[in-house]
C-alpha positions in Angstrom: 31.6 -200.5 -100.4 34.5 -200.4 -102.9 32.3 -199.4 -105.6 30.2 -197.1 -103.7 32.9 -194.8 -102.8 34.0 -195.1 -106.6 30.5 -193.4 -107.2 30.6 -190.7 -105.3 34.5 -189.8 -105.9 33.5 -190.0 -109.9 29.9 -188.3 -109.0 31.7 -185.1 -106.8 34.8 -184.6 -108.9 32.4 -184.7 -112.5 30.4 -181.8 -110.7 33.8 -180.0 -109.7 35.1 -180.0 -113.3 31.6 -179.3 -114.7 31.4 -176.2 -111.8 35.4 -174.9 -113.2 35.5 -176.1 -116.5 32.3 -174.6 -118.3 33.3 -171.1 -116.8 36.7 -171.4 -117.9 36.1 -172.4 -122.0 33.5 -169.6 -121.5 35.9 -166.9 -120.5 38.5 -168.5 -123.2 36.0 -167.3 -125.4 35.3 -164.2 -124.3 39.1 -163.6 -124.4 39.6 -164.9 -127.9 36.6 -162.4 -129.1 38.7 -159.1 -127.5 41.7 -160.1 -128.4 40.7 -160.2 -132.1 38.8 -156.9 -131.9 41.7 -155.1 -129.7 44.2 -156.1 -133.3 41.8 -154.5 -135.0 41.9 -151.4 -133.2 45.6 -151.0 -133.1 45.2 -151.5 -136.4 42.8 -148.7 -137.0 45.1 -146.3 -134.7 47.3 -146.4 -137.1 45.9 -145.0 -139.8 44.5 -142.1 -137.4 47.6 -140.1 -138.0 47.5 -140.3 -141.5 44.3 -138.7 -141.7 45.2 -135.7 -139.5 47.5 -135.0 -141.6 46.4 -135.4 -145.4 43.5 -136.9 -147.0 45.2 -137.5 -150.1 44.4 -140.9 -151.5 47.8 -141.7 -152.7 49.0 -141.2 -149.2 46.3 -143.1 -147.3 46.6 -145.8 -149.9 50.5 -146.3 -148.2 49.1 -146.1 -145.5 46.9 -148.8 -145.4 49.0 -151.3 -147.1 51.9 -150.5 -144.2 48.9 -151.0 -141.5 48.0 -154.5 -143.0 49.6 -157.2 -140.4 48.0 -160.4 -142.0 46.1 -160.9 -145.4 45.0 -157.9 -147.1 42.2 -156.1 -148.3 41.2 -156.0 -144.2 41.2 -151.7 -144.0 38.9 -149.3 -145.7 38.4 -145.9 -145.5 35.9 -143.6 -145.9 36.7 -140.0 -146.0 33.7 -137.1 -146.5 33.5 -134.9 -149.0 35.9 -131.8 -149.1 34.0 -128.2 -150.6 30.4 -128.2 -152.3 31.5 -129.7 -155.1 33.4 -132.8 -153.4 33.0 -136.1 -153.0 33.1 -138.9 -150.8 36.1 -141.4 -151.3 36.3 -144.7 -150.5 40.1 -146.1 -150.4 40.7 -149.9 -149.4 38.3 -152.5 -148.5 35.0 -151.5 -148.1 32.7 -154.2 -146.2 30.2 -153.0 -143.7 26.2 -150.8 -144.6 26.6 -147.0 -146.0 24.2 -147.0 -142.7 26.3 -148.1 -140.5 29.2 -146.3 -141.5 27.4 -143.1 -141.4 26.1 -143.9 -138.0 29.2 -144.8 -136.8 30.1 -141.2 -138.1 27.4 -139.7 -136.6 27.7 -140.9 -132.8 31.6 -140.4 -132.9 32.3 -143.4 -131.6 33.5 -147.0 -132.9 31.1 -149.6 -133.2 31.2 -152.6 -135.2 29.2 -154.0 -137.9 28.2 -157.5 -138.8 29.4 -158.6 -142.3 29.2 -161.6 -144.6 31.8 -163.9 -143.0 32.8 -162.0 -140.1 32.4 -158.1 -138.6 33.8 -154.7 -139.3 35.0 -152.7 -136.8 34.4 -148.7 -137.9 36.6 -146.4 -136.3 35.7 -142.7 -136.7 38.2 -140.2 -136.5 38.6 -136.0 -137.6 39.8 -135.1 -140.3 39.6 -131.4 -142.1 36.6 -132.3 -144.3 34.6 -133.7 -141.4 34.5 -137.6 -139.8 36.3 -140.1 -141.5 35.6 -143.6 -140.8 38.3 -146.2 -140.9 36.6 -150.0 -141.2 38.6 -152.8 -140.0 37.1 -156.6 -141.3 37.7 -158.9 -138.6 37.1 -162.6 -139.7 35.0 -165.1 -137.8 38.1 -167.3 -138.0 40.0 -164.9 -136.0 37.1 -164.5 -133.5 37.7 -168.4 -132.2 41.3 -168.1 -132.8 42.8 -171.0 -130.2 39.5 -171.6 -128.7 39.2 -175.5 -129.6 42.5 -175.8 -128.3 41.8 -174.4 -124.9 38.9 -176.6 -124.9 40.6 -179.5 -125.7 43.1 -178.5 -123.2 40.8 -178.1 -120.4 38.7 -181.6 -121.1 42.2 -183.6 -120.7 42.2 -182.4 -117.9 39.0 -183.0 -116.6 39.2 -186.2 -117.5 42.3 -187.1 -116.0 41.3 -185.7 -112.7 38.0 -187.3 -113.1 40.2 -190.5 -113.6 43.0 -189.7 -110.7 39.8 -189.3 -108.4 38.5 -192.8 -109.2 41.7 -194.4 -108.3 42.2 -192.8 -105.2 39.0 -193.9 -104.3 39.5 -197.6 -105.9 42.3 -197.5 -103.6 41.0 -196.2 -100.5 37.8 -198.8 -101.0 40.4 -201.7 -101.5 42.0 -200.9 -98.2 39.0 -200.6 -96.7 37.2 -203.6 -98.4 40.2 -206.5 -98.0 40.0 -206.9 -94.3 36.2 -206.9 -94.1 36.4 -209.7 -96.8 39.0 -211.1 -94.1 36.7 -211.0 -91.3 34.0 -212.3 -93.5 35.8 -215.4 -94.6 37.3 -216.0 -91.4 34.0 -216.3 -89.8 32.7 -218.3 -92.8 35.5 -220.9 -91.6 34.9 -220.9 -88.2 31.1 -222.1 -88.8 32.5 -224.7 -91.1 34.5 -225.7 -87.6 37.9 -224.4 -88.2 38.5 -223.5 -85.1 42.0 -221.9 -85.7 41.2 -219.3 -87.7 41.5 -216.1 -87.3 42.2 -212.8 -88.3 45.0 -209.9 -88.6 44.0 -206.8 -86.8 44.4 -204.7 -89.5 42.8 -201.6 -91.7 40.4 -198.9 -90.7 40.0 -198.3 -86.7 36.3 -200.1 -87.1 37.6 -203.1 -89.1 40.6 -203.3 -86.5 38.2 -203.7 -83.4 35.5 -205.7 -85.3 38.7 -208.1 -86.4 39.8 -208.2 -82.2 36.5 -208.4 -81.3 36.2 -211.6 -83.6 39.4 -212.8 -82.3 38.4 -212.8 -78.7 35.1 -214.5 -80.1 37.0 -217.4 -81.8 39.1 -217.5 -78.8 35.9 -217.8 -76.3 34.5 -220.3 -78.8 37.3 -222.6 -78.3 37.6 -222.5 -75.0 33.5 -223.1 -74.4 34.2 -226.4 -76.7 37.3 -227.4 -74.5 35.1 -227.3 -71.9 32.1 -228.9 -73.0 34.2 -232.1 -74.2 36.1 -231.8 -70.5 32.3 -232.3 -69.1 31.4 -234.6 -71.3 34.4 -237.1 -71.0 34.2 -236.3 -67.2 30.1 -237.6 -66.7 31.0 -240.3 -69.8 33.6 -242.0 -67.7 31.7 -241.9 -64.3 28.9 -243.7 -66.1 31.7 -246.5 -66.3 31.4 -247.7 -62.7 27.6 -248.6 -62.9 28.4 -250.6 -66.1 30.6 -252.7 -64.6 28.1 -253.2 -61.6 25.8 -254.4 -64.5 28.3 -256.7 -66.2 28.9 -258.2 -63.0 25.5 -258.8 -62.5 24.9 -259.7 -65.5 27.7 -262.4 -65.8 26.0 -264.1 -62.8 22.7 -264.8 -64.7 23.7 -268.2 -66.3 23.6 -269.4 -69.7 19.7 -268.4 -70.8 19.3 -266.3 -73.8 17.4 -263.3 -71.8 21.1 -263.6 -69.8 23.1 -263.5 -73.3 21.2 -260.3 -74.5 21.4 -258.8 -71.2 25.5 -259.4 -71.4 25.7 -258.3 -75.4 23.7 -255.2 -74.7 25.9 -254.3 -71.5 28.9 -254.7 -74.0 27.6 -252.5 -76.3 27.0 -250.0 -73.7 30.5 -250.2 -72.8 31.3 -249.9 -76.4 29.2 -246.7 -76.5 30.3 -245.1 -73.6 34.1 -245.8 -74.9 33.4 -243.9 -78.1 31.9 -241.0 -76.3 35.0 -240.8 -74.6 37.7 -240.8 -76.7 35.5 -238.7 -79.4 34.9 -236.3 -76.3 38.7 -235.8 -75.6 39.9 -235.3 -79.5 40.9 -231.7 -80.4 38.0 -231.9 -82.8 35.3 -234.2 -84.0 35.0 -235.9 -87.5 34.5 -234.1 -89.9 31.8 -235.0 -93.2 34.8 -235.8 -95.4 36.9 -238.3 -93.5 33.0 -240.1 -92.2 32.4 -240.6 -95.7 36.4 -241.8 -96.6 35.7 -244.4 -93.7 32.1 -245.2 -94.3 30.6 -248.9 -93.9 28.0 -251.4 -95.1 25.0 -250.4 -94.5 24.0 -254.2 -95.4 26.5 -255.6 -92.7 25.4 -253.1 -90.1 21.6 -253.7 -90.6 21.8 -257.7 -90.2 24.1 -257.4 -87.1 21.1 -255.1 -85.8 18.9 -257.5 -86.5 20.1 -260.1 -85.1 19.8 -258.3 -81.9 16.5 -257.1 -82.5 15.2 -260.5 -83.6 15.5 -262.0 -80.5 13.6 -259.7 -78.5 11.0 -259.9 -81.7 10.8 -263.9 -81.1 9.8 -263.4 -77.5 7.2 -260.9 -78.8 5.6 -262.6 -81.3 6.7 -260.0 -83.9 7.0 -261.3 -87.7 10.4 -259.6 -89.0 11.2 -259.1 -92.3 14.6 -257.7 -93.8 14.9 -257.3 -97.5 17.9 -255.8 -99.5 20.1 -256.5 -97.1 22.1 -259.5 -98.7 25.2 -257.7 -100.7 27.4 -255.2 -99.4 26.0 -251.2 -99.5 28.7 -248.7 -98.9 27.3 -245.8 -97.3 29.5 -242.4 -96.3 28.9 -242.5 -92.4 30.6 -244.3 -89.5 29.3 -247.4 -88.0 28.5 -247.0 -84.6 26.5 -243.7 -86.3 24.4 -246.0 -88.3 24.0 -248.8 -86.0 23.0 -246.2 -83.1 20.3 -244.5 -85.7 18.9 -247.9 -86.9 18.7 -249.0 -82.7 16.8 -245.5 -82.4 14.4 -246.5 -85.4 13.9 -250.0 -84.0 13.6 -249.0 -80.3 10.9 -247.1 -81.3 9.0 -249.9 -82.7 9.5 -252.1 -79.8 8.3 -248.9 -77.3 5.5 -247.6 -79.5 3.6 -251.0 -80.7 2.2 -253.5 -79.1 3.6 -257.0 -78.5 2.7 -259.4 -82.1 3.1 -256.2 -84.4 5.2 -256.8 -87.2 8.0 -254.5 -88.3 10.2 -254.9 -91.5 13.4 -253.4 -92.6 14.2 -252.4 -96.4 17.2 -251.7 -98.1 17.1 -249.5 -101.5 20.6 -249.0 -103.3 19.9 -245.9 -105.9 22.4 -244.4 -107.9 23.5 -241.6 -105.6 21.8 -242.6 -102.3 20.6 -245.7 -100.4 17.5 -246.1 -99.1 16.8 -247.4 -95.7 13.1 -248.0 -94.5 11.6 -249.1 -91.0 8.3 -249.7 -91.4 5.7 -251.3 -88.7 2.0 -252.6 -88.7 1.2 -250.4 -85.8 -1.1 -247.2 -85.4 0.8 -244.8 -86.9 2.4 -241.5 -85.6 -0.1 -238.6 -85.8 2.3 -235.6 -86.1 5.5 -237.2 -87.9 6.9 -233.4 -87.9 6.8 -233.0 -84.2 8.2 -236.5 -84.1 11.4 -235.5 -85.9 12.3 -232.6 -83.6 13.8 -233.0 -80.2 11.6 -232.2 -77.3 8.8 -233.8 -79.0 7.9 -237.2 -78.7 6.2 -239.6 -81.7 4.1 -241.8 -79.3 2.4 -239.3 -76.6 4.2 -241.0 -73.6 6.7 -238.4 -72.5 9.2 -239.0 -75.4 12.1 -236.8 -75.5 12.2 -237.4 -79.8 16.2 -238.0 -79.4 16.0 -241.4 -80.9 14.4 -239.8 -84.4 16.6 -236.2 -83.7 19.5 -239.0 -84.1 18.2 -240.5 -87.5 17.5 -236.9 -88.5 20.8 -235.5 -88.2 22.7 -238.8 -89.5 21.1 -238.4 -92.9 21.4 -234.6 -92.9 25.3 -235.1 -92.4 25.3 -236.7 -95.8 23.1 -234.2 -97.7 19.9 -236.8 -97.2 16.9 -236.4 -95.4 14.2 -238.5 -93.4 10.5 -238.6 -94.0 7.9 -240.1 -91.9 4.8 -241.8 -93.5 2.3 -244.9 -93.6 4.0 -248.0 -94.3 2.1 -250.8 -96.6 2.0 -252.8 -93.1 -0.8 -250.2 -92.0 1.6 -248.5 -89.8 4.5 -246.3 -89.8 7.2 -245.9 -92.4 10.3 -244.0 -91.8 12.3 -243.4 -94.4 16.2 -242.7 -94.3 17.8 -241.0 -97.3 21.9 -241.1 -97.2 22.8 -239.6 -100.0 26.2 -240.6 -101.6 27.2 -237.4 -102.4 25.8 -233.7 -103.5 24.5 -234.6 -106.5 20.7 -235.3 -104.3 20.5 -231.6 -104.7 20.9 -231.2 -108.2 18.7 -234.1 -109.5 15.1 -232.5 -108.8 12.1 -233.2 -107.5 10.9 -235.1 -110.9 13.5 -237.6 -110.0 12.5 -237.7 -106.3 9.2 -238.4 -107.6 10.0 -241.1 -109.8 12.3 -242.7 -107.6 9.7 -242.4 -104.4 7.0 -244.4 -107.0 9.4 -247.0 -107.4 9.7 -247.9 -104.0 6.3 -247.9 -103.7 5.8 -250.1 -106.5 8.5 -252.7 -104.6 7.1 -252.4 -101.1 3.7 -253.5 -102.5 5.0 -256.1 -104.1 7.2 -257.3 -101.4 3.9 -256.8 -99.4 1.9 -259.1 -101.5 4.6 -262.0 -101.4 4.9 -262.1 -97.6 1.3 -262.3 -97.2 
């Protein structure tokens, strides 16, 4: 905006002092041309007097040399012959065509002559003999006499009101630009989740109202979150009552192991439930930078999980494998995050294969991301796309797709991504990629490649040495 209006302020004032200027070195001109043709005529009216009087060449030749006001040799004369015997005389400069004098003679009238280097202005006037002609040189020199100057003159100032114009409008453009920028950055902050933001009513009357309007938007925003973590505290903490129904029930199921898992999942529950809570009532959630200054092992969550899981696998007949998962891997996102994604990945396994399928879980430490894979030995997932968006479920029986929706965003919050493919088992694979930091963007696809083969290359090998 700030540099259109510079264009059309530079565009409209160029044409104005094109539209003035042009005219005005013309008629600066013009006005040099008469006013070196109207000294020539003065100086030609003075020697009219003379010639009334005398045509004596001693007495015109005074005359001439008292009518010279700059360099001389400027004024002729040419007076006719006097008597049948007389001739014509010439006295002082003589510059312009025997024609033209004698035309100029002849129609009575002056007219001027052009000569080498300049003009001649012939000025006929009576005398006793006849017409004489008085010839007045008027150089080119003197015909442009302050003309460059003008010009000069009237370009300056062109171009300084070309250049006033332009500022003004630089100006104008910066007042109007600044609060836009202002509303622009405002609302770049509140979609980063700075909720606090916002921005002085300031500038143009359209800029003023968009920058209330935005207010009263940030403002409504706020409040809609207030009341969206009210509702979700409130129905989090009535979910607390049936919980401790269950632990109560649970706590009366004796010592067996189906009791103890029924107990430690009814804890975790609890657990869960807590977090939603007090998450729920915080001005504002975590953001990406202090997840990834807490962070956790990766390797510590997974075998905790799997300890869980491993149970339920023994009663199932399910061979578990767990690989990479021996030395700590630090990985920028919370821990119940991770442990509810891996749950989601697992659960799926358990809900979507049949009892005696195997499952494995693979840990991959790269240089900027770590690698987690679930893969099972069961049919497969024939739309992994659908499977990763909510509302759509990866085994055809009703599936809401949270669980995967859950993994999805957890790896997107770190600048990773999941894929869904065909594990080595004969199953499915899902792949979690937590990057580290930004640099995932930045490597390529080459590297992607490379570093995809590698894995490959492992899980065939790991493949070959647990069969």
């Amino acid at each position: 905006m700030r540099w259109a209006l510079v264009k059309v302020a530079l565009a409209v004032t160029t044409m104005v002092v094109v539209a003035f200027a042009v005219p005005l070195g013309l008629v600066v001109k013009e006005l040099a041309r008469d006013r070196a043709y109207s000294n020539a005529e003065r100086q030609a009216a003075t020697i009219g007097p003379v010639l009334a009087i005398t045509t004596d060449r001693t007495q015109l030749e005074r005359a001439l040399a008292s009518a010279e006001t700059g360099p001389g040799g400027r004024i002729g004369v040419h007076v006719p012959a006097s008597g049948h015997n007389g001739k014509p005389a010439e006295i002082g400069s003589r510059r312009a065509a025997a024609a033209d004098v004698a035309a100029a003679a002849k129609l009575g009238r002056a007219s001027i002559s052009p000569v080498p280097g300049g003009s001649s202005l012939l000025q006929p006037t009576a005398v006793a003999s006849g017409i004489a002609v008085v010839e007045v040189f008027v150089p080119d020199a003197a015909l442009t006499k302050g003309v460059a100057t003008s010009w000069v003159v009237l370009a300056g100032v062109g171009l300084a009101l070309i250049i006033g114009s332009v500022a003004v409008a630089d100006r104008l453009g910066t007042r109007m630009v600044r609060p836009a920028k202002r509303l622009a950055g405002a609302a770049h902050d509140l979609g980063t989740g700075k909720l606090c933001v916002r921005v002085p009513e300031d500038g143009p009357h359209e800029l003023r109202s968009a920058a209330s309007a935005f207010n009263a938007m940030a403002d409504q925003v706020v409040q809609l979150l207030a009341n969206e973590r009210e509702l979700a505290a409130d129905l989090s903490h009535r979910l607390r009552t049936p919980l401790t129904v269950l632990r109560l029930n649970a706590a009366s199921l004796g010592d067996t192991s189906a009791a103890e898992q029924t107990r430690a999942a009814v804890e975790q529950l609890e657990r869960e439930v807590d977090q939603i809570i007090r998450t729920a009532r915080e001005q504002k959630a975590p953001t990406r930078q202090a997840a990834a200054a807490a962070g956790c092992d990766a390797a510590e969550v997974i075998r905790e999980r799997m300890e869980f899981w491993s149970a339920l696998a023994e009663d199932e007949g399910r061979t578990v494998r767990v690989a990479g998962a021996d030395h700590p891997v630090r990985v920028p996102v919370a821990r119940p995050e991770l442990a509810a994604a891996l749950d989601a990945m697992l659960g799926n396994v358990f809900r979507h294969t049949s009892e005696g399928t195997a499952f494995a879980v693979d840990v991959h430490h790269a240089e900027d991301a770590v690698i987690v894979l679930v893969s099972d030995a069961g049919g497969g997932i024939d739309d992994p796309d659908a499977a990763l968006r909510r509302g759509h479920g990866g085994g055809g029986d009703g599936s809401t797709g949270l669980g995967l929706d859950i993994v999805r965003r957890l790896a997107e919050s770190t600048g990773g991504d999941v894929r869904i493919g065909r594990s080595v088992l004969g199953g499915t694979e899902v792949r979690v990629w937590l990057a580290l930091d930004d640099r995932r963007a930045r490597t390529g696809a080459r590297r992607g490649h490379r570093l995809r083969r590698t894995l490959g290359v492992r899980r065939r090998r790991t493949a070959r040495t647990g069969s």
